[in-house]
N, C-alpha and C positions, 0 to 999 in steps of 0.2 A: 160616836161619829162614824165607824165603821161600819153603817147600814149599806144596805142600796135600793137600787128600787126608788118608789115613789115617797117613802119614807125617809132617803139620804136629807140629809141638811144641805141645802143648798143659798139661803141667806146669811151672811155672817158680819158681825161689826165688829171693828177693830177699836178698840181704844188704846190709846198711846199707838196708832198708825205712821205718824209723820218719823217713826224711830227708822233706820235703813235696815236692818232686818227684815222688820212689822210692815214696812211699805212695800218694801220686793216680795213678797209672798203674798197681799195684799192682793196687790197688781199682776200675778201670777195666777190666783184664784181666779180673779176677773178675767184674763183672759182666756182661762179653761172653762168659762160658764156660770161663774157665780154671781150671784148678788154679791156686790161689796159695797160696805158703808164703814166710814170711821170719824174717828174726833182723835184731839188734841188740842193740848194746850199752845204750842207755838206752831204754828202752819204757815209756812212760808215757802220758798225756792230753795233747793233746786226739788225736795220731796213733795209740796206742793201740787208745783208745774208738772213732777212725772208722773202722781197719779190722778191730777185731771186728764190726763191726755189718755189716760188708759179706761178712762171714765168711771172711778171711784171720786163719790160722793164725800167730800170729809168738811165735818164741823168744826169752826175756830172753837174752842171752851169746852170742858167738862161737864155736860149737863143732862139729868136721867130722860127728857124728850130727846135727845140724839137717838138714843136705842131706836130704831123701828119696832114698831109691836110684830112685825111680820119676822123678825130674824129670828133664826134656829140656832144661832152660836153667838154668842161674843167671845171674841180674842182678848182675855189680858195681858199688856204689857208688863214687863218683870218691875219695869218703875213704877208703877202703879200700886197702892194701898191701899187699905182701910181709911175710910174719912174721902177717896173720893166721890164724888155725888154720882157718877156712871158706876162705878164697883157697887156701891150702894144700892143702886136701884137693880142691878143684875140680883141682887142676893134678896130685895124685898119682891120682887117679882117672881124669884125662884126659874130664872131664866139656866137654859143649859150654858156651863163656861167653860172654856180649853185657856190653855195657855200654847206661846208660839211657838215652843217644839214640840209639843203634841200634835200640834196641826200640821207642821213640818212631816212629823212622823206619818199620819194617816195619809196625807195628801199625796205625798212625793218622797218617800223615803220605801212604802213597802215596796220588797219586789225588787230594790235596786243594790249594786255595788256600793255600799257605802262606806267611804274612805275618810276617817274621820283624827284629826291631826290637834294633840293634846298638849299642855307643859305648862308653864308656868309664865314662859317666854320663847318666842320662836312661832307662838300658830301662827299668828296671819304671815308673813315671812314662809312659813313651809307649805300652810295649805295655797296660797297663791303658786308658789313653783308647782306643785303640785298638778295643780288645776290646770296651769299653764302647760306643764310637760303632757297633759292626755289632751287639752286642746292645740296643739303644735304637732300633736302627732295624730289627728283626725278622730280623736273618740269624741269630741263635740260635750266634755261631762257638762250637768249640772252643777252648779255650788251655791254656797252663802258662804261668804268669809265679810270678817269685820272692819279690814279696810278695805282700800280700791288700788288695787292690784292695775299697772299702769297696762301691762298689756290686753289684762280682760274688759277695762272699763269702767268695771260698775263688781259691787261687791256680791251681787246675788244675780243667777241667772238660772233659769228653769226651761232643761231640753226632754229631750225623747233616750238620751244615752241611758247606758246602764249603770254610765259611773256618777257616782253626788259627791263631791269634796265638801266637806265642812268642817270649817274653825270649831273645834270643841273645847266650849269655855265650860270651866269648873261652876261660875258663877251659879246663883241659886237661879230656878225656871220661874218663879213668880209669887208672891206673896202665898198662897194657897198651895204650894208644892215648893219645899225647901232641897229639893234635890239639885242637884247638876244639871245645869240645860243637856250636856252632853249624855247623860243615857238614857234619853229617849231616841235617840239619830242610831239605830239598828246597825251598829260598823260591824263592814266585814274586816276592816282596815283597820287598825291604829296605831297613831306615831304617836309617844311620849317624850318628848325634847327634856324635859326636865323636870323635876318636882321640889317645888321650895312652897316659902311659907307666902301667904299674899291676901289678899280680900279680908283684910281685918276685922271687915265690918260684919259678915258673914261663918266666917269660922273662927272656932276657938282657939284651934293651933296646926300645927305640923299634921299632925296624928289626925285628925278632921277631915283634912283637905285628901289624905292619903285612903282614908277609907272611900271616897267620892270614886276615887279615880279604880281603887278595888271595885267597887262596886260597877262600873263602867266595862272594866275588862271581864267579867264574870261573865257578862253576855257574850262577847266576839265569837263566834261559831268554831267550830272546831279547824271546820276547812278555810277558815280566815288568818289573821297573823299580825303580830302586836311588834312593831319596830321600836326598841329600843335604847334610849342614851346609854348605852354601854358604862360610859365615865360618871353619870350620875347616881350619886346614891340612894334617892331618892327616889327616880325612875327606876332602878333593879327592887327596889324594896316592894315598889306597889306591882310589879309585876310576878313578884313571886309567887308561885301556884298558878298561875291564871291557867286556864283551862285549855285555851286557846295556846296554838306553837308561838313561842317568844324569840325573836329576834333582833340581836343584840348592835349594836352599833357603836363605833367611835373609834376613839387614836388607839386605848388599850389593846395590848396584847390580848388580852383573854377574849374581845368582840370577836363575836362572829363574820362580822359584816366589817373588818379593822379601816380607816381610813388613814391612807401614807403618802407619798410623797408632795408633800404639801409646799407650796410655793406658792407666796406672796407677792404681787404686783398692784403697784397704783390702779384703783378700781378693778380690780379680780382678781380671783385665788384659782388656783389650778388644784387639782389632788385628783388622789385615784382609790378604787375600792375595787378588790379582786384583781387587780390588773390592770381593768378599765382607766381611761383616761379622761377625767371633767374637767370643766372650766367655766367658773359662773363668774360673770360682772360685777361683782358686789367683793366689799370686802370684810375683812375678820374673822374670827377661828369660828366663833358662833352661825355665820352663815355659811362657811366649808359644812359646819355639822346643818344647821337645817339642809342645805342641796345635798349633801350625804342621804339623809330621811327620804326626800324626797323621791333621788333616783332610786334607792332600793323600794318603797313604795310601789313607785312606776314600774319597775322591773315585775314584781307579785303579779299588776294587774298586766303582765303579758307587751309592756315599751322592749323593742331592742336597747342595746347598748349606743346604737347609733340614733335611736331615737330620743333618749334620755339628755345623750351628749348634745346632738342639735338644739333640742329645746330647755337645756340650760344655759347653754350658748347663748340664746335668744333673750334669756330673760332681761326684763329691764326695771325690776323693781316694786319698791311700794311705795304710796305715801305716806309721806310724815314718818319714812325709814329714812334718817341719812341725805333727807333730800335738801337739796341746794335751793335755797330760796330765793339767791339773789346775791347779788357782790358789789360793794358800796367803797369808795377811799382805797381798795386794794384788802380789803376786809370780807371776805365770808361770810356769809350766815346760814345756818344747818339747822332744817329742825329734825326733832325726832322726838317718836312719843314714851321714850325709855321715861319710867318712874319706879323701875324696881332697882335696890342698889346693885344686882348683876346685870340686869338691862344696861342701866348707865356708865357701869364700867366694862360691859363688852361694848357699847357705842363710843366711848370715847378712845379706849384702844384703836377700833378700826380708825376713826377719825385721824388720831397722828399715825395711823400705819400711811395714809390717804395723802396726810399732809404732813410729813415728817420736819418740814424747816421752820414753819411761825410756830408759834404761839398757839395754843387752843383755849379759850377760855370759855366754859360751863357756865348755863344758865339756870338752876335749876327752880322748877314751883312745887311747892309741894301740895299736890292736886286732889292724890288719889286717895280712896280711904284705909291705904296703908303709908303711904307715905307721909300723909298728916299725924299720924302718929310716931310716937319714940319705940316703937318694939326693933324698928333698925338700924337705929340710930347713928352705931358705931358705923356699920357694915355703908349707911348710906355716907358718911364722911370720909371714908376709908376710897369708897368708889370715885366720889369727888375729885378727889386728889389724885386722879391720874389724870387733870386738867393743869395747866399751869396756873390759870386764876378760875375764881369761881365767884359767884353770885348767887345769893338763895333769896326769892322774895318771902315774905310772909304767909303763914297759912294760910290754904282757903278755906271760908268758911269754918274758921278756927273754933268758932262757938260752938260748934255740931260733933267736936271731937269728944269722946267721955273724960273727966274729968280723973284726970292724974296720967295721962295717954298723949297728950299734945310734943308733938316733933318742940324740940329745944334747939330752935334755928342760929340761935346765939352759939349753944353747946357745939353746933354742926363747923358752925363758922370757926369757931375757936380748933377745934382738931384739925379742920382742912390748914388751917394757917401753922399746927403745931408740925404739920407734914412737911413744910417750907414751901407752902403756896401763897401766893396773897386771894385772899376769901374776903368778901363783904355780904354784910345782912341790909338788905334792902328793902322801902316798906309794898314798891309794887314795878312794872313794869316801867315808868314815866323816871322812877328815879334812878330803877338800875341803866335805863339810855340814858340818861343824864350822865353819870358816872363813865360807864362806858366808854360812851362816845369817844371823848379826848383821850383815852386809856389807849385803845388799840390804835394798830401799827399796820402797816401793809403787810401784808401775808402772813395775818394773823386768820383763823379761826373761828368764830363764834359758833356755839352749840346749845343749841336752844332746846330743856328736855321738860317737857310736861305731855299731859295727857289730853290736856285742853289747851284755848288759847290763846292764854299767858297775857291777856291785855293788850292783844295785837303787837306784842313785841317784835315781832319780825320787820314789819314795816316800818313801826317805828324807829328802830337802830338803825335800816336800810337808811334811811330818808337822813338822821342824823349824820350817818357816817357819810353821806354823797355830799353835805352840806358844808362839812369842814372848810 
């Protein structure tokens, strides 16, 4: 893909397009010149609507006619396999195929600052501040991050700056390439927020996920710089040796970069690093440390201290972080997409930090393809229980879990209750509102944690608990 001239590619079809990735780059092509075509299986609003308007062509269905015979590349999606009939016809046609960080990489990444924000938990949360502190302070960067960062908009946008923020997920790049999305994205930058075990589906264990990230940091240039969770084991572990200057981060004494005087208030935490004085709108120790990552990031790429400070100041968030859904009967509702058992228990920490007088009570699904499993079993009933009550519904897609691996929701429920909680096993979202409902109290809490959308639970309980 790295031609030029009259031989560059400049037709390409996307399959699995309607993903917010695959679409914002998409539509990013398209409007730098290309031919854009794609398909997908669910085509609807709002991804749709934005890339008719940019004038990409997309086909409802999976089928080998979509290809144009004229196209020079198909895009595969990372959800995309063997068996389906576009993958298929690419490989009996012997058609040229990239996957969507490659394209990322050739299109928009050579040649730029790339600032590229790692962990287990924490990216989208840091690479948004991030993104937010060089656009609040006039560098106008590029990015892709995974969710929609409230102040940028929209989770992928493509400038003329020299800086690219991007979410760097460990996940694999696509059926035909079992690496990391994240080392193909050429970082001069990277933040390691933490390294634990996660994507069950994909790695073996610990040791797996660790050489990814080894392998990630091997590149970083010399004259670039790898920010580091200082307190995390796991994050000092895969950066040892890196090539690249490592710096260290966190509350420990031994960081480089130490974070201290820390103070707590309803919706924001204040703390300082070197001296300096921050203060982000969000709460909990976990988001002290990502705005920690953040501002020294910012700092590298040449932010004052007064520009850091302004544009954390300013920040306003993510979705589906901690966000207020709605408040029904004098009851609450929060969702948030924690499904890792440190996710959910530094979200429900913050939560009574937030709301220290009701009640909070945990909603959790087990969604993701680690949390469907028992490999965390304790650790995720252990996290629970820093709820006063809890609710787990039933697996999703239980059947698809490997056989002797399945999350023991019964087992879950029973430890949350041996904590002194009251826990119930519910079979889905319709019955844990039912239950619910008459349960909570005014200035009580709800926290809703999945990765998806939980059977529209949110509305539902709203609607329940206004009806009382």
């Amino acid at each position: 893909m790295p031609q030029t001239g009259d031989s560059a590619p400049r037709r390409f079809h996307f399959i699995g397009i309607c993903g917010t990735a695959m679409g914002s780059v998409a539509a990013a092509m398209r409007e730098r010149g290309y031919e854009v075509t794609g398909s997908d299986e669910n085509v609807y609003p709002p991804m749709s609507t934005f890339l008719a308007e940019r004038g990409v062509q997309v086909a409802s269905g999976y089928r080998p006619e979509n290809i144009p015979d004229r196209a020079d590349v198909v895009v595969i999606g990372n959800a995309l396999s063997r068996g389906n009939p576009e993958v298929e016809a690419v490989l009996d046609r012997k058609l040229l195929y990239t996957s969507l960080p490659e394209v990322l990489k050739t299109e928009f990444l050579r040649g730029r600052r790339n600032l590229v924000v790692t962990g287990t938990h924490g990216k989208t949360t840091t690479s948004s501040m991030l993104a937010h502190l060089l656009k609040h302070a006039g560098r106008d960067p590029g990015y892709m991050i995974g969710g929609i960062p409230r102040d940028l908009g929209q989770g992928g946008n493509f400038t003329d700056s020299e800086f690219f923020v991007l979410e760097g997920d460990e996940y694999d790049t696509a059926f035909f390439d079992k690496r990391s999305k994240f080392v193909h994205y050429l970082p001069e930058v990277v933040i390691v927020n933490n390294v634990e075990f996660d994507h069950a589906d994909i790695f073996e264990d610990l040791d797996a996920i660790k050489l990814s990230f080894r392998r990630m940091l091997n590149i970083v240039p010399r004259g670039g710089c790898v920010f580091v969770n200082g307190d995390d084991a796991g994050a000092l572990d895969v950066a040892a040796g890196c090539p690249a200057p490592v710096v260290t981060v966190g509350f420990g004494g031994a960081c480089d970069r130490r974070i201290t005087g820390v103070d707590y208030a309803p919706g924001r935490s204040l703390f300082e690093i070197g001296g300096a004085g921050y203060d982000v709108p969000m709460d909990g120790e976990f988001n002290v440390r990502n705005a920690a990552m953040a501002a020294c990031a910012g700092g590298f790429c040449g932010l004052s201290e007064g520009e850091v400070r302004a544009g954390l100041a300013a920040f306003s968030g993510i979705a589906r972080r901690q966000e207020l859904r709605g408040e029904a009967g004098g009851v609450k509702v929060i969702d948030d997409f924690g499904h890792h058992p440190t996710a959910v228990r530094g979200t429900l920490a913050a939560v009574r930090q937030r709301h220290p007088e009701g009640r909070v009570w945990a909603l959790f699904e087990p969604r993701s393809n680690t949390s469907r499993r028992n490999l965390m079993q304790a650790e995720l009933a252990a996290a629970l229980a820093g709820a006063d009550g809890v609710f787990v519904c039933a697996v999703s897609d239980a059947d698809k879990v490997p056989a002797g691996q399945l999350l023991d929701v019964g087992a879950v429920v029973a430890a949350v209750e041996a904590a002194g909680r009251q826990a119930y096993h519910e079979a889905d979202a319709d019955a844990i509102v039912a239950r619910l409902a008459p349960m909570a109290e005014e200035g009580d809490v709800v926290v809703v944690l999945s990765n998806g959308g939980f059977g529209g639970i949110h509305e539902k309980l709203l609607t329940a608990l206004g009806g009382r």
